[in-house]
One Martini backbone bead per residue (centre of mass of N, CA, C, O) as a GRO file, in nm:
protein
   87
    1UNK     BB    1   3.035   4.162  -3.569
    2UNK     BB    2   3.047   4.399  -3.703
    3UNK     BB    3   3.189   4.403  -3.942
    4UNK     BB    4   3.010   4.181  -4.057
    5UNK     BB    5   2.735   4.326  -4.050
    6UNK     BB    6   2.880   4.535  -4.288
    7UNK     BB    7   3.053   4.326  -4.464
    8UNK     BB    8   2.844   4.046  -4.490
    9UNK     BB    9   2.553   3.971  -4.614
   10UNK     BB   10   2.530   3.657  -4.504
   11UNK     BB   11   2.521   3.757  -4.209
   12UNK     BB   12   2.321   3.954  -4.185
   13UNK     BB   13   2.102   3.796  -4.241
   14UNK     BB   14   2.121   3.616  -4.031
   15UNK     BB   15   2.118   3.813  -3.795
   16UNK     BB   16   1.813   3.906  -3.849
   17UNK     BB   17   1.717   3.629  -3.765
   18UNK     BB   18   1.926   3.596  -3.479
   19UNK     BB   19   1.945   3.834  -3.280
   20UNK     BB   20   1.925   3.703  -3.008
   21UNK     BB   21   2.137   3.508  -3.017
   22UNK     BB   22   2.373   3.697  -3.072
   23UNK     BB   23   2.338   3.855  -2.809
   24UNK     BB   24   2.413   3.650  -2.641
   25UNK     BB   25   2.685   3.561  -2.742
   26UNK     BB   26   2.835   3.817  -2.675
   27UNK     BB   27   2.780   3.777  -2.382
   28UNK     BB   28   2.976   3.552  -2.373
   29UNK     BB   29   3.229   3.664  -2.521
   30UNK     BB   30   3.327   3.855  -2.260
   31UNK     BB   31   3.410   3.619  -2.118
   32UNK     BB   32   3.471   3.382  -2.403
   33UNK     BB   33   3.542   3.392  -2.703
   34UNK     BB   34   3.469   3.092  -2.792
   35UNK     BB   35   3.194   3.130  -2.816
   36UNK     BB   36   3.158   3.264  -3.115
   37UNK     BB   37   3.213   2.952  -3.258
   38UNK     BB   38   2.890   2.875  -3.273
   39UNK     BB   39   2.747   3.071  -3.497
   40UNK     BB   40   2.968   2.849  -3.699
   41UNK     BB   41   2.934   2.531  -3.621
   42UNK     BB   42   2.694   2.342  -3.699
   43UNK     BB   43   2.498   2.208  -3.491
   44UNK     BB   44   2.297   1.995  -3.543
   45UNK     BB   45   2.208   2.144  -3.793
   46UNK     BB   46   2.126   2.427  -3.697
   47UNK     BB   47   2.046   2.739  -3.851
   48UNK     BB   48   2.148   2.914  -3.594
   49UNK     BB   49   2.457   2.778  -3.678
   50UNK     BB   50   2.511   2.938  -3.980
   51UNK     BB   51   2.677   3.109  -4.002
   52UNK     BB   52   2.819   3.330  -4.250
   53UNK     BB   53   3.192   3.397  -4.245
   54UNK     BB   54   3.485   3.524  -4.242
   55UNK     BB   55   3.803   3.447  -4.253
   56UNK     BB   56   3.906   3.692  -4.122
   57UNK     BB   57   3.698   3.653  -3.872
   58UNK     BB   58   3.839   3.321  -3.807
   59UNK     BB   59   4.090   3.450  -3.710
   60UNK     BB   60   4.075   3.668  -3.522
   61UNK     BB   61   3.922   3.438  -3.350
   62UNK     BB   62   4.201   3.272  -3.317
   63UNK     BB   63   4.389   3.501  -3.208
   64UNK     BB   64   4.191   3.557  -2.945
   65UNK     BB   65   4.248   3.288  -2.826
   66UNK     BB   66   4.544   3.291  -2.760
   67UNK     BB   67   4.553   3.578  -2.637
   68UNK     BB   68   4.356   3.398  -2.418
   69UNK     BB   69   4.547   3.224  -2.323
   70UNK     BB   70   4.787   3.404  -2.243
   71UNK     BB   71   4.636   3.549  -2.029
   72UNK     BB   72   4.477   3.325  -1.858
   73UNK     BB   73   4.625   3.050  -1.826
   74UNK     BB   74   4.927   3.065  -1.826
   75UNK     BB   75   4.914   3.205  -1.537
   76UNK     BB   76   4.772   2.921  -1.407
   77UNK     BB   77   4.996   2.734  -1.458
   78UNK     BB   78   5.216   2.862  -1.306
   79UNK     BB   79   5.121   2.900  -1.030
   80UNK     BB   80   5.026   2.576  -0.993
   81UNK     BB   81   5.304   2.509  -1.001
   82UNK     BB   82   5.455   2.636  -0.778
   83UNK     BB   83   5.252   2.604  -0.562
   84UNK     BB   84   5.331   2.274  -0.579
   85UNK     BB   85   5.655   2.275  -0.554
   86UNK     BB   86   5.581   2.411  -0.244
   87UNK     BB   87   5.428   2.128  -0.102
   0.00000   0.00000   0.00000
């Protein structure tokens, strides 16, 4: 996000239209990286989610979620096949 913020024109735009909306998503995104793709998903077609961000930081997205799938879903699915296979 800040990336975007200082190096993308028309996120900054969309950014200070949607100052509140973007605080919430940040704070979502500690949770889970997936919140971030809200907002440029264009969701029911609402202003509020396209903002235009660049290829660069769409992949940023992509390899976060990756990167957050091997770290926190693969150790629960290990996990839970092991407690299985000894009950």
């Amino acid at each position: 996000m800040v990336y975007e913020r200082y190096n993308n024109p028309k996120f900054t735009e969309w950014f200070k239209e949607h100052t509140t909306f973007a605080a919430i998503i940040t704070v979502f995104a500690g949770a889970d990286v997936e919140a971030l793709k809200l907002i440029y998903s264009e969701l029911a077609g609402y202003q509020i989610f396209k903002a235009k961000i660049s290829d660069g930081a769409k992949k940023c997205l992509l390899w976060g979620s990756v990167i957050n799938a091997l770290i926190e879903d693969l150790p629960q699915v290990v996990i839970q096949v092991c407690f299985y296979t000894k009950s």
